[in-house]
FIKOLZA-1660 file (N, C-alpha, C; in steps of 0.1 Angstrom, whole numbers, plus 5000, padded with zeros to 4 digits):
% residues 201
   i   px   py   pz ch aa at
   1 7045 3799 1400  A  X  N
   1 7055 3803 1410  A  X CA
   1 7049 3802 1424  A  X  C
   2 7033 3806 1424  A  X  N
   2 7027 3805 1436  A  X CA
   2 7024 3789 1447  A  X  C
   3 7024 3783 1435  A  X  N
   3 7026 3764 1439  A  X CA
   3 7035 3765 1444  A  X  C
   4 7047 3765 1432  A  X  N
   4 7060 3761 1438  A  X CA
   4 7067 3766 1451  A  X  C
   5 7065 3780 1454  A  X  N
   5 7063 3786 1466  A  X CA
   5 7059 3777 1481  A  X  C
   6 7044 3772 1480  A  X  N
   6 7037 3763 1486  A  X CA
   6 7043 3747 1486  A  X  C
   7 7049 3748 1478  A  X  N
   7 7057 3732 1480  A  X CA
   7 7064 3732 1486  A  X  C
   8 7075 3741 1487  A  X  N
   8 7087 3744 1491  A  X CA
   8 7084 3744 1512  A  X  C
   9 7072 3756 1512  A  X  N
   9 7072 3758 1525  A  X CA
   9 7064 3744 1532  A  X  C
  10 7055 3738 1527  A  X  N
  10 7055 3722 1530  A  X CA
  10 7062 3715 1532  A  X  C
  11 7074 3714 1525  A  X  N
  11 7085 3704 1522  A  X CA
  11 7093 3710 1541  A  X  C
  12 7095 3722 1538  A  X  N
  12 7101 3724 1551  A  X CA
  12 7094 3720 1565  A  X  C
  13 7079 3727 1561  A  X  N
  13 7074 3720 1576  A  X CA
  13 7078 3705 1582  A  X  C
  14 7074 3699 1568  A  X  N
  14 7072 3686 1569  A  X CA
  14 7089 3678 1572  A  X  C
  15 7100 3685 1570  A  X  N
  15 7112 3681 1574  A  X CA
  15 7114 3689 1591  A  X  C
  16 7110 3698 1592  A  X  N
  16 7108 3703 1607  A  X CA
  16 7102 3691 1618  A  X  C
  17 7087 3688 1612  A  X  N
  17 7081 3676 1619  A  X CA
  17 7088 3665 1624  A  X  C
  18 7094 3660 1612  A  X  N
  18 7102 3645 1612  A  X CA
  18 7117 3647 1620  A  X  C
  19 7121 3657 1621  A  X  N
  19 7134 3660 1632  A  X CA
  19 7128 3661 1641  A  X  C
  20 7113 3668 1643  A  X  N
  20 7108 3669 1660  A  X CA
  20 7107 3657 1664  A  X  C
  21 7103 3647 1656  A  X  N
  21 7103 3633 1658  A  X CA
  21 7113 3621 1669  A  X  C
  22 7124 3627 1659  A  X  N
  22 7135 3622 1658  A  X CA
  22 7144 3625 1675  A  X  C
  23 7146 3637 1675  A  X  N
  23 7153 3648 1683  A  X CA
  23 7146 3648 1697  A  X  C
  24 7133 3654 1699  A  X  N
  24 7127 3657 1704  A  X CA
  24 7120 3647 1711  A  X  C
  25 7115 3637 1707  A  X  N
  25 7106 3626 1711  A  X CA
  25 7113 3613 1713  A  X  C
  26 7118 3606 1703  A  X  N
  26 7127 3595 1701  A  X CA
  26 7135 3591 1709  A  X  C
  27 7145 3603 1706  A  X  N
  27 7159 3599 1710  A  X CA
  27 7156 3599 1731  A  X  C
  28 7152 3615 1733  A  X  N
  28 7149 3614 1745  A  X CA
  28 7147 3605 1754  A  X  C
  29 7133 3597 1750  A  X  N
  29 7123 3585 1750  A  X CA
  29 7129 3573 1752  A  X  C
  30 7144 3572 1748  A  X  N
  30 7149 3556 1739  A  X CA
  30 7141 3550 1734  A  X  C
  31 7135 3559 1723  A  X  N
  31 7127 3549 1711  A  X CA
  31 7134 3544 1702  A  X  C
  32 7133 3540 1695  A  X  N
  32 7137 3537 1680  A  X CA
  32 7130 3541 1671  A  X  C
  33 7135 3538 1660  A  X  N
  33 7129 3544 1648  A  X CA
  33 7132 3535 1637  A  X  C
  34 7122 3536 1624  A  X  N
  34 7127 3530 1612  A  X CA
  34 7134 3536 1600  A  X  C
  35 7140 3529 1592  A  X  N
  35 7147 3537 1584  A  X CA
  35 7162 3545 1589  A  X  C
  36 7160 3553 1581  A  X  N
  36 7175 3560 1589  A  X CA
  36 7172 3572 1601  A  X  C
  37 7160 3571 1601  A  X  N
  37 7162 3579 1620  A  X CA
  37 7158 3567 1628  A  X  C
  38 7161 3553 1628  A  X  N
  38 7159 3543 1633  A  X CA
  38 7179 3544 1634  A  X  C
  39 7184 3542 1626  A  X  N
  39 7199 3536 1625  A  X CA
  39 7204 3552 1632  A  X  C
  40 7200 3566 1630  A  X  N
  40 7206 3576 1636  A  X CA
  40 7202 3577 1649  A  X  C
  41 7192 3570 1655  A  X  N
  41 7192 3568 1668  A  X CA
  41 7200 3558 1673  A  X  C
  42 7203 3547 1669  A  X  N
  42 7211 3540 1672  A  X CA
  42 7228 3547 1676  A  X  C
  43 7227 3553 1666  A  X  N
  43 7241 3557 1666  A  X CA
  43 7245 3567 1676  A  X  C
  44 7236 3574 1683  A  X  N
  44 7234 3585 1694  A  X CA
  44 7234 3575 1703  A  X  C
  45 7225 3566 1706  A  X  N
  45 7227 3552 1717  A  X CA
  45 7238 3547 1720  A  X  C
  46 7242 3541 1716  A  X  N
  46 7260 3533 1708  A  X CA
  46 7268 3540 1706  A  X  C
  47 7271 3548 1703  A  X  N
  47 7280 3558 1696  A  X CA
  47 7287 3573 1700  A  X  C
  48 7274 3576 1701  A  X  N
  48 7271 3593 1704  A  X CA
  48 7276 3599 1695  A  X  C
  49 7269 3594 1688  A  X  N
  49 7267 3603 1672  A  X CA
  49 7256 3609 1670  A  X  C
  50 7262 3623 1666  A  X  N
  50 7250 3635 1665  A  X CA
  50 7240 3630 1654  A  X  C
  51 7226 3626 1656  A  X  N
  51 7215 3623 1645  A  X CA
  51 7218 3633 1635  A  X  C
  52 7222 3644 1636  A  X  N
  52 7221 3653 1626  A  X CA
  52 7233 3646 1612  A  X  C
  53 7245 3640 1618  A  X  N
  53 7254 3640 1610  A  X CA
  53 7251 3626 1604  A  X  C
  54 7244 3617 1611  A  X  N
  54 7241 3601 1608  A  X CA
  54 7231 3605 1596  A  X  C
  55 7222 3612 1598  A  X  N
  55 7210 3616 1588  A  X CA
  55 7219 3621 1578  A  X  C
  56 7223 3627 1579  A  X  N
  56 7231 3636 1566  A  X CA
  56 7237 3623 1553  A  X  C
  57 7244 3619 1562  A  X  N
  57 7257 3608 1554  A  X CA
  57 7248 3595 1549  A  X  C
  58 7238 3585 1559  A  X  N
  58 7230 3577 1554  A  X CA
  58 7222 3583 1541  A  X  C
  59 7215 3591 1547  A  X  N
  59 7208 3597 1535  A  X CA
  59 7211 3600 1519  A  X  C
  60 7223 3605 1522  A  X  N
  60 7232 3611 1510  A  X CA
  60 7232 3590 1503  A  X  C
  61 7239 3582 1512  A  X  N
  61 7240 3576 1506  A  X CA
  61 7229 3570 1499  A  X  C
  62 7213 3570 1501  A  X  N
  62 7203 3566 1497  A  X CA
  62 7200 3570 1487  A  X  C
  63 7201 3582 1482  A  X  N
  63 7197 3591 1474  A  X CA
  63 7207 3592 1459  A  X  C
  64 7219 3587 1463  A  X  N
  64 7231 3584 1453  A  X CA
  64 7227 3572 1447  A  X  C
  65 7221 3562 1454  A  X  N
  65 7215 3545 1452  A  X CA
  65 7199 3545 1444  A  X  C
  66 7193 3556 1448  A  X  N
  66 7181 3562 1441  A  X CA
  66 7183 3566 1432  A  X  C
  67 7195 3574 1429  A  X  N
  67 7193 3583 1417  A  X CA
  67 7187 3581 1402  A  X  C
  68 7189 3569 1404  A  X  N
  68 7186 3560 1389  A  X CA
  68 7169 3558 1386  A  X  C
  69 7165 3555 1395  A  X  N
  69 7147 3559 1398  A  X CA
  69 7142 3568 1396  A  X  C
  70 7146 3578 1399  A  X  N
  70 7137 3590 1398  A  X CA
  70 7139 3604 1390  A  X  C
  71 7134 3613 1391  A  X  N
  71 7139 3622 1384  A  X CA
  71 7143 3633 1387  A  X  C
  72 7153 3644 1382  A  X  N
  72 7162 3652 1386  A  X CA
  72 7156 3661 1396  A  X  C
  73 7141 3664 1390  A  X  N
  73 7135 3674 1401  A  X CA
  73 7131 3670 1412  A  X  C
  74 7128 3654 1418  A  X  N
  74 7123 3649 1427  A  X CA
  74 7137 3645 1434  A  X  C
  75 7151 3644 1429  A  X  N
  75 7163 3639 1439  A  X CA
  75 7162 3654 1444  A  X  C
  76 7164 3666 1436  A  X  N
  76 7168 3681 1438  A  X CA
  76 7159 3683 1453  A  X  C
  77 7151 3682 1450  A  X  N
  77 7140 3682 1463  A  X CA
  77 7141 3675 1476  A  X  C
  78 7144 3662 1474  A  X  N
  78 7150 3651 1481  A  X CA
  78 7163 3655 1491  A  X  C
  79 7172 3663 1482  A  X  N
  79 7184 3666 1489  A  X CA
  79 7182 3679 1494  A  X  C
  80 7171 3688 1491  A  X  N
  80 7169 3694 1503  A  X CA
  80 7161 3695 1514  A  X  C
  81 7155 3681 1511  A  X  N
  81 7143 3674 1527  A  X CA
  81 7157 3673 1536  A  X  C
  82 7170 3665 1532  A  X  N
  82 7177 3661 1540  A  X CA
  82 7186 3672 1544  A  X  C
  83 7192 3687 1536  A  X  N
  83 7199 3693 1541  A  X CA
  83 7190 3699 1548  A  X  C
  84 7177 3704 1547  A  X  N
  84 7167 3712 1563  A  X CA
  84 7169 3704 1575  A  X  C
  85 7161 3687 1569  A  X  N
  85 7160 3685 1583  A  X CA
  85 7175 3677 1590  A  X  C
  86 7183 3674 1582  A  X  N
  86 7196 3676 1594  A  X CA
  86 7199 3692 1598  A  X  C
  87 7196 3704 1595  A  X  N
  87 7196 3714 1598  A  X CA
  87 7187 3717 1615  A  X  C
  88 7173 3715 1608  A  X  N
  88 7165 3711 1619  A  X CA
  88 7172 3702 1632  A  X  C
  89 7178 3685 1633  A  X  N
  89 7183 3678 1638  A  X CA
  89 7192 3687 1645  A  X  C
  90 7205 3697 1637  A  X  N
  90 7209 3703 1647  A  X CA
  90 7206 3712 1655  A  X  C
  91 7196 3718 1653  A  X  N
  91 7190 3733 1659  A  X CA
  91 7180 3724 1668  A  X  C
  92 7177 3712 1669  A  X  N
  92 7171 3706 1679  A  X CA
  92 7175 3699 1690  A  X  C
  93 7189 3696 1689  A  X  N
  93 7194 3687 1695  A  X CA
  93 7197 3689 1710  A  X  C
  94 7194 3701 1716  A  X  N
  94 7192 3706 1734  A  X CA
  94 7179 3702 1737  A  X  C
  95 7167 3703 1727  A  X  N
  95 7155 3699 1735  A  X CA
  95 7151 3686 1743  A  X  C
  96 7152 3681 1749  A  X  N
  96 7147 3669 1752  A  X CA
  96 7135 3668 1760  A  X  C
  97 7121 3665 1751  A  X  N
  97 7112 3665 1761  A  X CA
  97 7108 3646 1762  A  X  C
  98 7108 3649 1778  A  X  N
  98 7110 3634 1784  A  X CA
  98 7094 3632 1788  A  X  C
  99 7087 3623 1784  A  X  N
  99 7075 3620 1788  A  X CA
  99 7067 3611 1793  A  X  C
 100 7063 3617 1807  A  X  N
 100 7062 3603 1817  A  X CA
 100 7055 3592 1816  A  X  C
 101 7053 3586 1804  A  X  N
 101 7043 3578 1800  A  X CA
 101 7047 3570 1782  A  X  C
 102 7055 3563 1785  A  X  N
 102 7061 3554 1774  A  X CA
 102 7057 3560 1763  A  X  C
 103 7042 3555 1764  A  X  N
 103 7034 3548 1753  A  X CA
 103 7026 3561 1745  A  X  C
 104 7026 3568 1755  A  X  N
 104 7024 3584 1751  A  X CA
 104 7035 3589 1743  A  X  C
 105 7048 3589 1744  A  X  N
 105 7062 3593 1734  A  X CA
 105 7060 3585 1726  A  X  C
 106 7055 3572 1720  A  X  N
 106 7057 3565 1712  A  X CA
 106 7044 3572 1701  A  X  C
 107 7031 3574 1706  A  X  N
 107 7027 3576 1698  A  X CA
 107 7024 3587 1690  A  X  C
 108 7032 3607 1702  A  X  N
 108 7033 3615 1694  A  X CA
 108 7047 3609 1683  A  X  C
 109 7056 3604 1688  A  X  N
 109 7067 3607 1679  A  X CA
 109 7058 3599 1667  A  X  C
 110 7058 3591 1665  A  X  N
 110 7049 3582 1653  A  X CA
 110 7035 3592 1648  A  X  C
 111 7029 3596 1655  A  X  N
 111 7024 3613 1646  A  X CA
 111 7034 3621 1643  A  X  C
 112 7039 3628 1644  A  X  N
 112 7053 3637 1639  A  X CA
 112 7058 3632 1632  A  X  C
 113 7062 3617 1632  A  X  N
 113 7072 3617 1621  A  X CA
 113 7057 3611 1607  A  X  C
 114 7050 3605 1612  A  X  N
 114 7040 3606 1595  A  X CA
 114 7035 3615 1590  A  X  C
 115 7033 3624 1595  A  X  N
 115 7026 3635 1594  A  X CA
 115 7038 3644 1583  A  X  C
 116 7053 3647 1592  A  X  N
 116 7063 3650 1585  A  X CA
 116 7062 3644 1572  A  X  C
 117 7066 3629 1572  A  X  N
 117 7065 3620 1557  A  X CA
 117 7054 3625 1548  A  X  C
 118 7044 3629 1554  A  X  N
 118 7031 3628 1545  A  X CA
 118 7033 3645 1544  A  X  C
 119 7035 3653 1549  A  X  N
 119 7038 3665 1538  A  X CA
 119 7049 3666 1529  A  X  C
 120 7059 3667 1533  A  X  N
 120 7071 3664 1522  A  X CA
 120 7066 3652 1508  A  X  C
 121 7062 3644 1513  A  X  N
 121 7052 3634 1500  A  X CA
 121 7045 3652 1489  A  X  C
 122 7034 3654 1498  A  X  N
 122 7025 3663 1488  A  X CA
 122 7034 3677 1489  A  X  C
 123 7044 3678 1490  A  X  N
 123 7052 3687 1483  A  X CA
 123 7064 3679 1475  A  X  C
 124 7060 3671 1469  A  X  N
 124 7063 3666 1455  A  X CA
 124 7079 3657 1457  A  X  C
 125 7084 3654 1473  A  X  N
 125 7095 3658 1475  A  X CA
 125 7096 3643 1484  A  X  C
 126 7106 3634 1486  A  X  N
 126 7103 3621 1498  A  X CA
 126 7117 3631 1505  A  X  C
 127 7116 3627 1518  A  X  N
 127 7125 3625 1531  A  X CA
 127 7138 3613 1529  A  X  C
 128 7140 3607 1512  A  X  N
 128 7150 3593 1513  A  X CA
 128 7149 3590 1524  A  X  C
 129 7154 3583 1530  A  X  N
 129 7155 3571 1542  A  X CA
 129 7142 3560 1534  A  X  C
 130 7135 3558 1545  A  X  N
 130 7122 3549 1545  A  X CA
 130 7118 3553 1530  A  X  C
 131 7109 3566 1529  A  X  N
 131 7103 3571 1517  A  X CA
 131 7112 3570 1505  A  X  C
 132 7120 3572 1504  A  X  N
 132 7123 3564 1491  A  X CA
 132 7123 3552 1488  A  X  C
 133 7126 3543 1497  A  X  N
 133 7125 3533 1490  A  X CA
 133 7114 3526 1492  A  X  C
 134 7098 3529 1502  A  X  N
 134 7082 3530 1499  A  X CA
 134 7084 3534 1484  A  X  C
 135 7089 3543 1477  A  X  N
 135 7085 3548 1465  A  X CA
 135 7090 3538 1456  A  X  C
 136 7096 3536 1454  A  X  N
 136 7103 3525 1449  A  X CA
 136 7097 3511 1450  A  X  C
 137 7092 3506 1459  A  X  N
 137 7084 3495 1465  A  X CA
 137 7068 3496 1448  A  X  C
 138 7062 3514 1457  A  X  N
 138 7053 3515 1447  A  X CA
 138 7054 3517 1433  A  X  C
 139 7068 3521 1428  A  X  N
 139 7068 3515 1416  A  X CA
 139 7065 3506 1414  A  X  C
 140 7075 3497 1415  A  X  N
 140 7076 3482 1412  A  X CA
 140 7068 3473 1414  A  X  C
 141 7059 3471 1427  A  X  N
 141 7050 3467 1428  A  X CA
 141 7033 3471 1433  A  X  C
 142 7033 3482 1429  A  X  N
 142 7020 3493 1431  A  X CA
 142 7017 3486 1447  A  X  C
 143 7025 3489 1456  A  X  N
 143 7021 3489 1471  A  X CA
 143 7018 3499 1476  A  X  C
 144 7011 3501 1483  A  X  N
 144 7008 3520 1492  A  X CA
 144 7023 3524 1495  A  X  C
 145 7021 3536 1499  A  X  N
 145 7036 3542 1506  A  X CA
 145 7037 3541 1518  A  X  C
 146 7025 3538 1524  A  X  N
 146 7022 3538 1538  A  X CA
 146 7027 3520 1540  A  X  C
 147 7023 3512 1531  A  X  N
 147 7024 3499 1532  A  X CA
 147 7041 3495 1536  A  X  C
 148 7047 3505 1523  A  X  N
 148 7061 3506 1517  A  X CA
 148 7069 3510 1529  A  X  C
 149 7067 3520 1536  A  X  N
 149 7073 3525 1547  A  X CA
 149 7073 3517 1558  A  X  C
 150 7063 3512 1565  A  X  N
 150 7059 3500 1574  A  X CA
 150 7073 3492 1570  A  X  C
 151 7073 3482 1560  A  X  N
 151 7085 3475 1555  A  X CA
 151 7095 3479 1559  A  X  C
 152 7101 3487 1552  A  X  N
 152 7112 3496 1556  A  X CA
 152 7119 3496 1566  A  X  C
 153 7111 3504 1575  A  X  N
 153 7111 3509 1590  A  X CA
 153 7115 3496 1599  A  X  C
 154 7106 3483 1597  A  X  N
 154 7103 3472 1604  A  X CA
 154 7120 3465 1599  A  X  C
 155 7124 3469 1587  A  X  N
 155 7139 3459 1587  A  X CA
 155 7153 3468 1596  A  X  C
 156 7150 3481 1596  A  X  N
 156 7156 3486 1604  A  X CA
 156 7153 3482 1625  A  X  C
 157 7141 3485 1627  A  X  N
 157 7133 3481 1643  A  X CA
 157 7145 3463 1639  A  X  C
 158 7139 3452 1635  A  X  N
 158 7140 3444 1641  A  X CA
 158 7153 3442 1644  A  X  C
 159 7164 3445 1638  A  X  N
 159 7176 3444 1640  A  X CA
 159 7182 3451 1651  A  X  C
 160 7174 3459 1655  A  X  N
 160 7176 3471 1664  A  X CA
 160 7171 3467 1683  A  X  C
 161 7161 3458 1680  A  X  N
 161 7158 3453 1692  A  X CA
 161 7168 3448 1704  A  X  C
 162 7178 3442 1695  A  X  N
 162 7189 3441 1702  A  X CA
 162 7192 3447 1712  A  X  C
 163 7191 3460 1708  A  X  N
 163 7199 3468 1717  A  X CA
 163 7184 3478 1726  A  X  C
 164 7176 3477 1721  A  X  N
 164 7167 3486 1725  A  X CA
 164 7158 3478 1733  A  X  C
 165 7154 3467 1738  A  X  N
 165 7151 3455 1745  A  X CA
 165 7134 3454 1741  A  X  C
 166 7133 3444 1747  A  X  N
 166 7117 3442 1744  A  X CA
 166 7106 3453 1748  A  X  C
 167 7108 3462 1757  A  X  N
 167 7097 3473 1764  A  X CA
 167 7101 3482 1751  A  X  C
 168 7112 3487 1748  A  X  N
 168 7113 3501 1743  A  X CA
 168 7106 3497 1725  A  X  C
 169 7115 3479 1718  A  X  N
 169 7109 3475 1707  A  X CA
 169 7094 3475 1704  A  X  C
 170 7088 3469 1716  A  X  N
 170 7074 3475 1714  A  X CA
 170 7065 3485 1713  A  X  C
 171 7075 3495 1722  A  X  N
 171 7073 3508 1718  A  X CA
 171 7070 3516 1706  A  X  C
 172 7086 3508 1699  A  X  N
 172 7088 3517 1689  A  X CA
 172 7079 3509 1681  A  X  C
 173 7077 3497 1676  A  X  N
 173 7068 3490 1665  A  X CA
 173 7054 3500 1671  A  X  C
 174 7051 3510 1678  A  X  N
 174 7033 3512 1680  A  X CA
 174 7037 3525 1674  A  X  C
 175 7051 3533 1673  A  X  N
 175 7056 3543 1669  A  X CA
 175 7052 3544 1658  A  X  C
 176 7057 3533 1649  A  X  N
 176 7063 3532 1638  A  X CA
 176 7046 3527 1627  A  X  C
 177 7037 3523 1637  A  X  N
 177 7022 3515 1632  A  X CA
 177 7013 3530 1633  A  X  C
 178 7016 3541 1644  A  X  N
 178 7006 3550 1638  A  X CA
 178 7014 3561 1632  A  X  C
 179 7027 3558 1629  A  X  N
 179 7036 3566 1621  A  X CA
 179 7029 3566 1604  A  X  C
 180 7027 3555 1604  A  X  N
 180 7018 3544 1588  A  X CA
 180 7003 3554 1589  A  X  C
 181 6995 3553 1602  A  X  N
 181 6985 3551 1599  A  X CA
 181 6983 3571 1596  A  X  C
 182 6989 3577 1604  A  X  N
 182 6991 3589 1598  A  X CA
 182 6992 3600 1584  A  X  C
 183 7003 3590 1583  A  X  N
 183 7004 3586 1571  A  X CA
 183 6997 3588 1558  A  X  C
 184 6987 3573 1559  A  X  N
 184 6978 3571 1554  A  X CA
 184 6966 3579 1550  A  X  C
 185 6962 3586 1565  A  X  N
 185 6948 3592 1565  A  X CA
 185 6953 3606 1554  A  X  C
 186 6967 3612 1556  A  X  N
 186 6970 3624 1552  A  X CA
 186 6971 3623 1535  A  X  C
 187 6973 3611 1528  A  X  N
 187 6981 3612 1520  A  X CA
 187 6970 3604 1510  A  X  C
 188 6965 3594 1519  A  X  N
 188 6958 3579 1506  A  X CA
 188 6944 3581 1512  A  X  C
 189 6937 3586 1522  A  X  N
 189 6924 3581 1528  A  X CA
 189 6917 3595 1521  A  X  C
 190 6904 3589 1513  A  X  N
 190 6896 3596 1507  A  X CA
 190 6883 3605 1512  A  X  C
 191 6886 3602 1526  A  X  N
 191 6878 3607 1540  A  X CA
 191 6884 3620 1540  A  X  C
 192 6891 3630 1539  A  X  N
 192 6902 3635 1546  A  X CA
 192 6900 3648 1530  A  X  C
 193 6901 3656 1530  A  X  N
 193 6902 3669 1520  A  X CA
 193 6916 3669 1516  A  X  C
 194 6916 3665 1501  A  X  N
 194 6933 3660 1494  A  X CA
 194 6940 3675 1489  A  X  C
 195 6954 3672 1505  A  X  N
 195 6955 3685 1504  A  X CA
 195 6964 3694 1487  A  X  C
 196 6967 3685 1481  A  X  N
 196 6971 3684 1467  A  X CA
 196 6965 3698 1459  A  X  C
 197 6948 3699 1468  A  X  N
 197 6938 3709 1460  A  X CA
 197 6947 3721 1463  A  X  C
 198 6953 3727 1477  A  X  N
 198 6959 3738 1480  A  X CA
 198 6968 3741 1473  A  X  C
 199 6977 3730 1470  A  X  N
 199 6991 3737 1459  A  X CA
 199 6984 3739 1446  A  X  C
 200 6972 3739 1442  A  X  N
 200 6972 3741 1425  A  X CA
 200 6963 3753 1423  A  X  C
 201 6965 3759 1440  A  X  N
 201 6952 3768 1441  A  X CA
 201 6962 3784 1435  A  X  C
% end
C-alpha cells in the first residue's frame, strides 16, 4: 500500500512538471513542443485552443490506439497522467512566465518536461503522447525511451516549423534534446541513484 501510495504521488508530480512545461514555459515562450504538447501548442498558436482540452482529447485518442499494448494497470495509470495533467494545464493556464533569454526558456522547459516524463515513467505510469509510443518503439525494437521520445517529438517539431519559423524551431529542437537528455540521466544513466529503490522501500 505504502509503494503504491509513492507511485501515485510521483505520477502526480511528474504530470504537474510536464504542464509546467507546457503552460508555463512553452506556450509563453512560442516554443514548440513534441508529441502532443507540441500539436497542443500549436493549437493555442493557430487556434486558441486551451492546451488543456487539446491534451485531453489527443491523448484519449492515443491511449484508445495503445490499448492493445499494454496492460489494464499501466492504461488505468496512463488515463490518469492525462486527467491531472490536463487538470494541472488548466489551473495553469494565467501563469505566463516570459523569459528574456530564448535559449534559457528552451532549456528549462526541456528540463520540466523530462524530468516530468521521467517520474511518471518510475511511477509505473507513461504521460501517452510521446511516451507511449517511446514504449512501444522499446518494445518492438528494444530502443531507449529517451531514444523513442526524441523520435516522436522530432515528427511532431518538424511539421510544426512551419509555423514556428526557424529561431523559435531551433529553439524548440534544444528543448526537446535536453528534454531526452533529462530524461535519460533520471531514468537509464547508472551514475545517478535508481530512484525505483524508494518505491520498494
Amino acid at each position: 500500500m505504502k509503494k503504491i501510495i509513492k507511485e501515485y504521488l510521483i505520477i502526480i508530480l511528474g504530470a504537474a512538471s510536464i504542464a509546467f512545461s507546457i503552460n508555463c514555459l512553452a506556450i509563453p515562450n512560442n516554443l514548440g513542443e513534441g508529441g502532443v504538447p507540441g500539436l497542443s501548442a500549436m493549437g493555442v498558436y493557430l487556434f486558441n485552443i486551451p492546451a488543456s482540452i487539446s491534451n485531453l482529447v489527443l491523448n484519449t485518442i492515443i491511449i484508445t490506439v495503445g490499448y492493445r499494448y499494454f496492460s489494464k494497470s499501466l492504461i488505468l495509470k496512463t488515463c490518469l497522467v492525462v486527467i491531472i495533467s490536463t487538470l494541472f494545464l488548466n489551473f495553469m493556464a494565467p501563469i505566463h512566465l516570459t523569459v528574456t533569454y530564448p535559449i534559457l526558456a528552451s532549456i528549462l522547459a526541456g528540463s520540466f518536461m523530462g524530468g516530468g516524463i521521467a517520474l511518471v515513467y518510475l511511477g509505473n505510469a507513461t504521460s501517452a503522447s510521446g511516451s507511449m509510443i517511446a514504449k512501444i518503439l522499446e518494445m518492438k525494437f528494444k530502443l531507449k525511451k529517451s531514444y523513442g521520445l526524441l523520435i516522436s517529438d522530432l515528427s511532431v517539431i518538424i511539421p510544426s516549423s512551419i509555423f514556428l519559423g526557424v529561431d523559435r524551431t531551433l529553439l524548440t529542437i534544444i528543448s526537446v534534446y535536453v528534454s531526452s537528455k533529462v530524461l535519460y540521466f533520471i531514468i537509464e544513466s547508472d551514475s545517478l541513484v535508481d530512484l525505483r529503490t524508494i518505491l520498494e522501500q
